[in-house]
KEKE-3310 file (N, C-alpha, C; in steps of 0.2 Angstrom, whole numbers, plus 5000, padded with zeros to 4 digits):
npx = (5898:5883:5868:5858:5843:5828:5814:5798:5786:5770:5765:5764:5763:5755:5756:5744:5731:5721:5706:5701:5687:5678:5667:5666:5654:5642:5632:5615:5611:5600:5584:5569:5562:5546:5542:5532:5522:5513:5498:5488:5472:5463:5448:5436:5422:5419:5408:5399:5410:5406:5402:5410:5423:5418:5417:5431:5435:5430:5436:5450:5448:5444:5455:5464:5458:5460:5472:5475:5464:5464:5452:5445:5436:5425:5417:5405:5406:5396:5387:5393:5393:5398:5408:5412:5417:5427:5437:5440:5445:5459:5463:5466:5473:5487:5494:5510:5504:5495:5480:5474:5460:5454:5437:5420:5411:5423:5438:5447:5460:5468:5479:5480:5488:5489:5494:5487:5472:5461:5457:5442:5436:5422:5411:5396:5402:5409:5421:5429:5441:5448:5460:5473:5475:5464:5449:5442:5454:5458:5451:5450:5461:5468:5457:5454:5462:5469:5470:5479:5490:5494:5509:5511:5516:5532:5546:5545:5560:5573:5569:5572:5575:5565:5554:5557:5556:5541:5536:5541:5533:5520:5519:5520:5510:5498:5499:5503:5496:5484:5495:5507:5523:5531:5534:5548:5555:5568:5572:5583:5595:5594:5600:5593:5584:5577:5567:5564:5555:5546:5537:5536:5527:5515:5513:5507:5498:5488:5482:5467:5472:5482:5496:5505:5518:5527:5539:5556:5559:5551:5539:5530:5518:5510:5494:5495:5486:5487:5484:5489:5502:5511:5518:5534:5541:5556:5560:5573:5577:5580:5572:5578:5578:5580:5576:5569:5556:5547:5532:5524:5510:5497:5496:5509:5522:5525:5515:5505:5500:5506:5504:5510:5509:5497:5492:5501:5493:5480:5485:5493:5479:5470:5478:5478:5463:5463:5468:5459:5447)
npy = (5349:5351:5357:5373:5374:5381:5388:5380:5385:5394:5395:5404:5423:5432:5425:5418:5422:5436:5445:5458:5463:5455:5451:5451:5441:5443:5434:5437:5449:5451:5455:5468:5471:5473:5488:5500:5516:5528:5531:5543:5543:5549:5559:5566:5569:5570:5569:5559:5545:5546:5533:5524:5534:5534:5523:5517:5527:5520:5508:5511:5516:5503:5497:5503:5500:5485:5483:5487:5480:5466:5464:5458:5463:5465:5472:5472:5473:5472:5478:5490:5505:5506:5516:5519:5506:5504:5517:5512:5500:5503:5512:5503:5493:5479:5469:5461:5448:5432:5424:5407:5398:5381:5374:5376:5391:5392:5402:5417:5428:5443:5454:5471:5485:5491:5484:5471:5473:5465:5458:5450:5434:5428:5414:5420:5428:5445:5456:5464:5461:5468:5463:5451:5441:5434:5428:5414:5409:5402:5395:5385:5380:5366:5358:5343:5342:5333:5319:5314:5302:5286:5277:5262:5244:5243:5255:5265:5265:5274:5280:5286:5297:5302:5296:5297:5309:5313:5308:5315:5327:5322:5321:5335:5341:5336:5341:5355:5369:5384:5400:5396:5394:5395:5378:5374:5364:5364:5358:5362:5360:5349:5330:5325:5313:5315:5305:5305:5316:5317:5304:5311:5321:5314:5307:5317:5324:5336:5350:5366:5378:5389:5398:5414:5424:5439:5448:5451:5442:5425:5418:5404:5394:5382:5371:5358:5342:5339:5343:5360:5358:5367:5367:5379:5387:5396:5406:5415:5428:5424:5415:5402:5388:5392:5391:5379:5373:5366:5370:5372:5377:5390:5399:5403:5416:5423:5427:5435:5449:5461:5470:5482:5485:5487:5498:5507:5506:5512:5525:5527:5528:5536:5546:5544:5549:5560:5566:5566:5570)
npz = (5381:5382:5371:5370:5377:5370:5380:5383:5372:5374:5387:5402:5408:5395:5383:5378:5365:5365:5367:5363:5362:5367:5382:5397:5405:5418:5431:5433:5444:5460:5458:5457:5468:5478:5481:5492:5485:5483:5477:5469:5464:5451:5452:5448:5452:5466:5472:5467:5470:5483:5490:5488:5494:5507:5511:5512:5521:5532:5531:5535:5550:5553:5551:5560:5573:5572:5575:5587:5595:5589:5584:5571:5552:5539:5525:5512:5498:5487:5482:5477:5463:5446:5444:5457:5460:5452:5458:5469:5469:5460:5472:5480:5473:5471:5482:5490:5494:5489:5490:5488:5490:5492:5490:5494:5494:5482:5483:5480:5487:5489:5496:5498:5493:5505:5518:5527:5522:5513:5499:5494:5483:5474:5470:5474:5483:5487:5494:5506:5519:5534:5541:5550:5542:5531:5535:5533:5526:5538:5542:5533:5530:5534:5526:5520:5503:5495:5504:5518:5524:5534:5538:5532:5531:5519:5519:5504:5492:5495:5505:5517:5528:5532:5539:5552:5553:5547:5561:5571:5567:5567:5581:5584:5576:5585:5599:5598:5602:5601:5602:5606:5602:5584:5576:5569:5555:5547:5531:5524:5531:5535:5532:5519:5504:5488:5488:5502:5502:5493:5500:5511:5511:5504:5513:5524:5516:5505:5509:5509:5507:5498:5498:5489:5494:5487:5486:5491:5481:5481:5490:5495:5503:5506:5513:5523:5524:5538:5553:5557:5550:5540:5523:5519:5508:5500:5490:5479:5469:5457:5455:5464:5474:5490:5505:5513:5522:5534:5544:5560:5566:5567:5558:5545:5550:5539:5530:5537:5542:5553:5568:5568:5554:5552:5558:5549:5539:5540:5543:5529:5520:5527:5521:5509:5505:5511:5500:5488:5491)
capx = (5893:5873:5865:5855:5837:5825:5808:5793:5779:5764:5765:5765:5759:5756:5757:5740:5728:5718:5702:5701:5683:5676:5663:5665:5648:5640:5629:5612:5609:5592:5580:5561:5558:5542:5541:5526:5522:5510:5497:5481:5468:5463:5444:5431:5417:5419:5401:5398:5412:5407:5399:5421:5429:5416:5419:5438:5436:5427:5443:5455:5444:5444:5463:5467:5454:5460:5480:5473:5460:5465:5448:5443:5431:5422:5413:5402:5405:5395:5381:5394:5392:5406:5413:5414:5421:5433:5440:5442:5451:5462:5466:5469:5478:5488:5499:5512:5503:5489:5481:5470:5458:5450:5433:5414:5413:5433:5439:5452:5461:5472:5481:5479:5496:5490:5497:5479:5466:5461:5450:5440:5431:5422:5403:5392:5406:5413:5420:5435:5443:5453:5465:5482:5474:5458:5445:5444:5462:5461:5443:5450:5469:5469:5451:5457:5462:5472:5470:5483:5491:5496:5512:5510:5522:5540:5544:5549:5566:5577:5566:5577:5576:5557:5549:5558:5554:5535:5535:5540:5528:5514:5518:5519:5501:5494:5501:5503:5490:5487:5500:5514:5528:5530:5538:5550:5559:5571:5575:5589:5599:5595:5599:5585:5586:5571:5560:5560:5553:5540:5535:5533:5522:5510:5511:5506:5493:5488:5476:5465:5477:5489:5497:5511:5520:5530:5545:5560:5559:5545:5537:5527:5516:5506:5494:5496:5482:5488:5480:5494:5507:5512:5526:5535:5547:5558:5563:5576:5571:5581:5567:5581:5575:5586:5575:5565:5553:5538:5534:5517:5508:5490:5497:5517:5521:5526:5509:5502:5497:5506:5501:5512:5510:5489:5494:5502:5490:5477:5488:5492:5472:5468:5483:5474:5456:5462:5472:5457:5445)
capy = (5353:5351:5361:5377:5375:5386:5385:5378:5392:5391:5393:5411:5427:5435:5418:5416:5427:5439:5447:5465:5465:5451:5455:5449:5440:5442:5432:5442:5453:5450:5462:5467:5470:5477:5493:5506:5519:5533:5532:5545:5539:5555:5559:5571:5569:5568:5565:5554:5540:5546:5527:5521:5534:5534:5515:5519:5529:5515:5503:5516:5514:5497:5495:5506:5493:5480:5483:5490:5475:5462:5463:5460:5467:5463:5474:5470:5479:5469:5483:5496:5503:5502:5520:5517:5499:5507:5519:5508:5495:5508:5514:5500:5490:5473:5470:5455:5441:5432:5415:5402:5393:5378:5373:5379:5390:5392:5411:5421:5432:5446:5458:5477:5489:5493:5475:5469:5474:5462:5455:5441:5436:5422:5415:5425:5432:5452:5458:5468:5460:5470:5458:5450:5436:5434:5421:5409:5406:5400:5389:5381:5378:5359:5353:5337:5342:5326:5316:5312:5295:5283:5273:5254:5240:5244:5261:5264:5262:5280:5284:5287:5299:5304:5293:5302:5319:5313:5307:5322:5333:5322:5324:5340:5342:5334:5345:5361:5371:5393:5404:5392:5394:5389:5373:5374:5360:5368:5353:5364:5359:5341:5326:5320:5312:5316:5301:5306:5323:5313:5302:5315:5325:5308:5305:5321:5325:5343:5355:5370:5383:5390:5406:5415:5430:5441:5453:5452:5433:5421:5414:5399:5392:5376:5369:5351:5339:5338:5350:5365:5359:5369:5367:5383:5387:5403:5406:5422:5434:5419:5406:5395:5388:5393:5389:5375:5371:5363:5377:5368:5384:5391:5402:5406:5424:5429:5427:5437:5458:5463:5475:5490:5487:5488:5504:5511:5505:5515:5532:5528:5525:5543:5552:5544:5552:5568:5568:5563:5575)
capz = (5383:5380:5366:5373:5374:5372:5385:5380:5370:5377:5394:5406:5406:5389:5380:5375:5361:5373:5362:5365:5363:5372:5386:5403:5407:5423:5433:5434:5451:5461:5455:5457:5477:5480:5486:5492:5482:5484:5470:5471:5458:5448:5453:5444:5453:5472:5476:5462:5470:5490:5493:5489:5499:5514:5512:5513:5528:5536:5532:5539:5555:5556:5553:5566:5577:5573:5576:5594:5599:5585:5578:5561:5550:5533:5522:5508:5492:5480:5480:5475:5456:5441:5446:5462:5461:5450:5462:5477:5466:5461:5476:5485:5471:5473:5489:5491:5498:5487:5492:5482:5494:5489:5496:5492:5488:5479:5485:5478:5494:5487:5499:5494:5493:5510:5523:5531:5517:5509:5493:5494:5479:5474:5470:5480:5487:5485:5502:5509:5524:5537:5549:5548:5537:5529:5539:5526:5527:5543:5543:5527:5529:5533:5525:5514:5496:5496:5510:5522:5523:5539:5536:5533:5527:5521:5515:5497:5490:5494:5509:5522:5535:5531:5543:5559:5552:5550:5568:5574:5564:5569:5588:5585:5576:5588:5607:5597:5605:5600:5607:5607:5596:5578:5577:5561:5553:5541:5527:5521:5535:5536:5526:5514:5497:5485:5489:5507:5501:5489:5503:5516:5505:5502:5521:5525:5510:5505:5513:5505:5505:5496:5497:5487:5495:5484:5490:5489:5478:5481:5495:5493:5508:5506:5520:5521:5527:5543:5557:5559:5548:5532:5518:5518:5506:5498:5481:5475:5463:5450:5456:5464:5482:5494:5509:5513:5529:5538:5552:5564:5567:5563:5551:5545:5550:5532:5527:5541:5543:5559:5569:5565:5545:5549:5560:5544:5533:5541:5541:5522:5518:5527:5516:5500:5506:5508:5493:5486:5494)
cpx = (5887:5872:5860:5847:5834:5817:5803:5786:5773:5761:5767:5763:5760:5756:5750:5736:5724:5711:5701:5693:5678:5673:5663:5657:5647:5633:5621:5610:5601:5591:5570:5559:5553:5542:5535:5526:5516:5505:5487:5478:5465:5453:5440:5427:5417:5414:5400:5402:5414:5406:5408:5422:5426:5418:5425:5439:5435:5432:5447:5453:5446:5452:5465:5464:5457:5469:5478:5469:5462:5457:5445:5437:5430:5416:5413:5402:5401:5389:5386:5394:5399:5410:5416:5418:5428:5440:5443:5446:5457:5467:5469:5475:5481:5496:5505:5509:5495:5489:5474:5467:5451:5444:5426:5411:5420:5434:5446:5454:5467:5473:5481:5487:5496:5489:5487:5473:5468:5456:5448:5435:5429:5414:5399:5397:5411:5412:5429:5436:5449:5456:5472:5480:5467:5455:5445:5449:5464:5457:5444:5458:5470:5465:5457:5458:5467:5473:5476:5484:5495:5499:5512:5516:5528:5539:5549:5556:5569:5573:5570:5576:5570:5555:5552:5554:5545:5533:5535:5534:5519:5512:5517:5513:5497:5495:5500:5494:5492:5488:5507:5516:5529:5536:5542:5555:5561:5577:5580:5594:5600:5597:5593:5587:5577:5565:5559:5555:5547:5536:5532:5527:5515:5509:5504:5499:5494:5480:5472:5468:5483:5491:5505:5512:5527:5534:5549:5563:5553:5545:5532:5525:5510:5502:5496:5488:5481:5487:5488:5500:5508:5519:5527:5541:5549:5562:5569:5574:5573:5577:5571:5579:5581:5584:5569:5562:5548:5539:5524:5516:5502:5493:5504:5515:5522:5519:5505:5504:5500:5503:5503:5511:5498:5489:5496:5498:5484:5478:5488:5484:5470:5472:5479:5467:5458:5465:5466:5451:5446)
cpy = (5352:5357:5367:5375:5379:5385:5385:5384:5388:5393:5403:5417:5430:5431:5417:5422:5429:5442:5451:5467:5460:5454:5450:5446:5439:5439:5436:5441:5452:5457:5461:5466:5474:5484:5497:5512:5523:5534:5535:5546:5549:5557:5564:5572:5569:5566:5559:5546:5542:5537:5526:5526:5536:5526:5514:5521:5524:5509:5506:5514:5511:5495:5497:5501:5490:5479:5485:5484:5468:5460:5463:5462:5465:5468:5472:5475:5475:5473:5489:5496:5503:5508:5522:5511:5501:5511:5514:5502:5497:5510:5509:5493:5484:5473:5464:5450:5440:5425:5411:5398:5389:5377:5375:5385:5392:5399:5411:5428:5434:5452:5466:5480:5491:5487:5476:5470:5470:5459:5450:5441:5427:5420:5417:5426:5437:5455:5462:5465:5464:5466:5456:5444:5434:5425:5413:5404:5402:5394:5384:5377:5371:5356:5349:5342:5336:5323:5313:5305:5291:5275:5266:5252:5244:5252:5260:5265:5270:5284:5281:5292:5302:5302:5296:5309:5319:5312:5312:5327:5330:5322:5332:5344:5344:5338:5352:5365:5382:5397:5401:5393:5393:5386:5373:5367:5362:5359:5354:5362:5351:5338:5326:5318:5313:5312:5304:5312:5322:5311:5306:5319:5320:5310:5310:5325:5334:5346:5360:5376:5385:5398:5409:5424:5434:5445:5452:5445:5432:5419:5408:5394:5389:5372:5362:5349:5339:5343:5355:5362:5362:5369:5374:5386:5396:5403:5412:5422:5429:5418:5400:5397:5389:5389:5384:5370:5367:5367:5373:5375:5385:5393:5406:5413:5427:5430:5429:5445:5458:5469:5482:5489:5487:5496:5510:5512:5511:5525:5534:5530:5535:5546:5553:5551:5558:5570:5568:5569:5583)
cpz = (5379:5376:5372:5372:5376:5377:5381:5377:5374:5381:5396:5403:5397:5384:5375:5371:5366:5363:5365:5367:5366:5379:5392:5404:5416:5425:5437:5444:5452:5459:5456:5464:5476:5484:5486:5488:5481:5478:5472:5466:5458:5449:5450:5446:5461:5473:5473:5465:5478:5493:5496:5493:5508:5518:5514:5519:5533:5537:5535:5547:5558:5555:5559:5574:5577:5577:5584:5598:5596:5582:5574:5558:5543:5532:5514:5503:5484:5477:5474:5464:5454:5445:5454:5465:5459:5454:5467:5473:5464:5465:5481:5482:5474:5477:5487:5490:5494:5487:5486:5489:5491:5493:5490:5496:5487:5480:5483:5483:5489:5491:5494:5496:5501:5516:5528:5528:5511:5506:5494:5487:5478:5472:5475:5486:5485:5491:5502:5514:5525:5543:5545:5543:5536:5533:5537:5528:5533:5546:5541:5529:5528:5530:5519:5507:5494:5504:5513:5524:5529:5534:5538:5529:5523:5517:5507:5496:5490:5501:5514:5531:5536:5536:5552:5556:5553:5555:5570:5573:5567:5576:5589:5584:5582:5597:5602:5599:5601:5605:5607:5601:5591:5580:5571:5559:5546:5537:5524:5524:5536:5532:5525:5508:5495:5486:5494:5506:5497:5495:5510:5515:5504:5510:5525:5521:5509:5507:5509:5504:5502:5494:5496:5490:5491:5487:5486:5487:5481:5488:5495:5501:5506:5516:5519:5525:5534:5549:5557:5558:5540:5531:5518:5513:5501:5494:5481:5472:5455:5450:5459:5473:5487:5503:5509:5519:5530:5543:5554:5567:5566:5558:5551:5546:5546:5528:5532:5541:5550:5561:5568:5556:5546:5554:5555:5540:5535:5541:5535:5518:5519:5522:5511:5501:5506:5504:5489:5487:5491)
residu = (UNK:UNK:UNK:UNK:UNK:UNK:UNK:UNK:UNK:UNK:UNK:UNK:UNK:UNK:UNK:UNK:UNK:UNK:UNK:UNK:UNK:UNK:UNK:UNK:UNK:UNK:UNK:UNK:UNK:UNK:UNK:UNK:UNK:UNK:UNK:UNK:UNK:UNK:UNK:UNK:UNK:UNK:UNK:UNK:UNK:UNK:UNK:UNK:UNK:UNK:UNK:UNK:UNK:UNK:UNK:UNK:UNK:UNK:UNK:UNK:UNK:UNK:UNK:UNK:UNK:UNK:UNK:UNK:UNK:UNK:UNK:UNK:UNK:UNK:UNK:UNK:UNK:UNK:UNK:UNK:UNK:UNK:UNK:UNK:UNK:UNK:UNK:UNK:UNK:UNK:UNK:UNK:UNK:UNK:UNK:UNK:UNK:UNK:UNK:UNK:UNK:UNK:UNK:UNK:UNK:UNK:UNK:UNK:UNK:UNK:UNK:UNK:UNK:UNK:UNK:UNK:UNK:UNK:UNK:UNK:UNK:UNK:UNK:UNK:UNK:UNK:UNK:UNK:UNK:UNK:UNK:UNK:UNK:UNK:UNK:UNK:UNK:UNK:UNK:UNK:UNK:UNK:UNK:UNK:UNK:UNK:UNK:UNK:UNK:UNK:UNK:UNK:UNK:UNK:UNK:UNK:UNK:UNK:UNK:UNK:UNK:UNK:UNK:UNK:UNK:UNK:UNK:UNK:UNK:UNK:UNK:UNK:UNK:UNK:UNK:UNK:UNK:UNK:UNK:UNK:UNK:UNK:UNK:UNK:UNK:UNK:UNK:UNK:UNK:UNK:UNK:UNK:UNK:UNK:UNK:UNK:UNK:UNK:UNK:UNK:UNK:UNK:UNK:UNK:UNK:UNK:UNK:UNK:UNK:UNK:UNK:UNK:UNK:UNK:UNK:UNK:UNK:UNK:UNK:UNK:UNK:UNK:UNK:UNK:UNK:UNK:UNK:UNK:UNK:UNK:UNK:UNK:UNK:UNK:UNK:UNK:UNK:UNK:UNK:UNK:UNK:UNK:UNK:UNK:UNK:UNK:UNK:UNK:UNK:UNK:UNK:UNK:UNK:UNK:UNK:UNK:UNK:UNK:UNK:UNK:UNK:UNK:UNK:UNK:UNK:UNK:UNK:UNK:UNK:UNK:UNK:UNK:UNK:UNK:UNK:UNK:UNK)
# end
């Protein structure tokens, strides 16, 4: 008969030291969505800060216009004085959607808490725009800020599936007409290796706009050089990209004022006034 042995320590449940006080870590939860929030600036004076909320009435107005004819409107606040600027800055606060547009002069476009009013600032220039995106934004999008580039001789070394993608983009520039559909190329779904994403980018150059829209994570829209092509891409509330596009379009529709958020915006704008009032 064979000796008994006994099974090997070590091994199955209960086997190993457990630490009683050891803390499970978890992987942080998104956080930080924008939401609206009802905020009626505290007024002393009614008369004293009538210019802002006559000027306010007059943006309700045009919201309501513009959601109904598509419309837009610009008023000039560079006359108004401190306690009036004060209020109306206040009151209409900062939205989502904020662009950089390069050019002469250089403008700084900032949506208000209420979708289609928006700030335009810049050298000799202090204005309010109401539409689904400020003018600018639309004259400027592809002027050169790096020039766009036509492929010659061999492509660099890792550039692979780029030179289709840019053919397509740049037929597609060139037919796309306003009204027709956007055209999207979602590089999340395609192959690419990073040259081609380098390479496409050179090909392509960069345009005078750039606009970050904020929510629920990041939204990041570059124009390119190229008539009605922009880089689009969408971050999580980490900052890790999850989505990643070319959309051939005048202008993406996350970075556009639809008509019912400039139908709201103008209900919102009265509540304030008569809150205010």
């Amino acid at each position: 008969m064979t000796s008994f042995h006994l099974p090997p320590t070590g091994f199955g449940p209960g086997s190993q030291p457990t630490d009683e006080d050891a803390d499970l870590a978890y992987l942080a939860l998104p956080s930080g969505m924008r939401t609206y929030s009802t905020h009626v600036p505290e007024v002393a004076d009614a008369v004293q800060v009538a210019a802002a909320t006559g000027l306010m009435a007059r943006i309700a107005a045009a919201c309501d216009a513009c959601a109904r004819t598509g419309e837009a409107a610009v008023f000039d606040i560079s006359d108004l004085d401190e306690a009036n600027r004060r209020l109306l800055a206040e009151t209409m606060g900062q939205g989502e959607v904020s662009m950089r547009l390069r050019g002469v002069p250089a403008l700084m476009a900032q949506e208000s808490v209420f979708a289609g009013v928006w700030s335009v600032a810049g050298a000799g220039a202090d204005r309010i725009e109401v539409g689904p995106v400020p003018a600018a934004a639309l004259a400027r999008a592809f002027a050169p800020f790096r020039q766009a580039l036509t492929p010659t001789g061999r492509k660099p070394e890792g550039v692979v599936n780029a030179p289709a993608l840019l053919a397509e983009l740049i037929e597609k520039s060139a037919t796309w007409r306003a009204g027709d559909e956007p055209h999207v190329i979602n590089l999340s779904l395609l192959p690419h290796t990073e040259e081609d994403l380098v390479w496409l980018d050179r090909m392509l150059g960069e345009g005078a706009v750039t606009i970050l829209s904020r929510g629920y994570g990041n939204c990041r829209i570059t124009a390119t050089a190229t008539p009605n092509v922009w880089r689009v891409q969408f971050f999580n509330s980490m900052d890790t990209l999850i989505l990643d596009t070319f959309e051939v379009t005048t202008m993406p529709l996350v970075a556009l004022a639809a008509r019912e958020d400039l139908e709201d915006s103008a209900a919102r704008i009265l509540e304030v006034l008569e809150a205010i009032r």
